[in-house]
C-alpha positions as CSV (number, residue, x, y, z in Angstrom):
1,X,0.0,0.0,0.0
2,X,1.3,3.4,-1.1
3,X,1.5,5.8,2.1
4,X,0.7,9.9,1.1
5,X,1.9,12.3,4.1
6,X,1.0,16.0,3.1
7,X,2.6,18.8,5.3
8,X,-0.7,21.0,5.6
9,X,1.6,24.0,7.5
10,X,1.3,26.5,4.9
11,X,-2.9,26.6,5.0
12,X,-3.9,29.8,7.0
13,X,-7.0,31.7,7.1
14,X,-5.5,34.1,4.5
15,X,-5.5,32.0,0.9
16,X,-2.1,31.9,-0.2
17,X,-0.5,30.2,-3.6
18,X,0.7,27.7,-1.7
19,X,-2.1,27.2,1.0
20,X,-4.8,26.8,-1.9
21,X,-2.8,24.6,-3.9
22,X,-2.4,22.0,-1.0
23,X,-6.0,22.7,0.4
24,X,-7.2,21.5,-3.0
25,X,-4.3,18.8,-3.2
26,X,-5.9,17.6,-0.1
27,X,-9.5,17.3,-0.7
28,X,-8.8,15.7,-4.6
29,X,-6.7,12.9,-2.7
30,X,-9.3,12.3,0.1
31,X,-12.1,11.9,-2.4
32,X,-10.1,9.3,-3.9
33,X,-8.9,7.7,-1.7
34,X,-12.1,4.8,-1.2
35,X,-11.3,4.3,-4.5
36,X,-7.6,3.5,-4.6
37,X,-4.9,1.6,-3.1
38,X,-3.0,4.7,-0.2
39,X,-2.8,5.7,3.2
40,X,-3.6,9.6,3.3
41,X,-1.7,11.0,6.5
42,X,-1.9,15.1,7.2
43,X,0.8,16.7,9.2
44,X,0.2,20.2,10.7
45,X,3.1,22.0,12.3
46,X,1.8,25.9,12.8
47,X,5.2,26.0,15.5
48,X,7.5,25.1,12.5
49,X,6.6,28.5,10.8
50,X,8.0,30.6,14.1
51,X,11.0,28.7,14.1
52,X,11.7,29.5,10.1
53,X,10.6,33.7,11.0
54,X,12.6,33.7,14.0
């Protein structure tokens, strides 16, 4: 079984580029996922973004 971990980090209330694209990346791979043979896992990590400011 193929195993799918998406780092969810950069979705924020404001819709960035990035944020939208894996929002959507998300919700495409959940709806397939009854369908086909992976393991969806989603990591949020909202402290990893202080550490990379400073």
């Amino acid at each position: 079984m193929l195993k799918v971990t998406i780092d969810a980090t950069p979705i924020t209330l404001e819709q960035t580029g990035v944020g939208f694209y894996v929002l959507n990346l998300i919700d495409a791979l959940f709806q397939l996922q009854s369908s086909e043979q992976f393991q969806l896992s989603i990591v949020y990590q909202p402290r990893f973004k202080k550490l990379v400011k400073g």
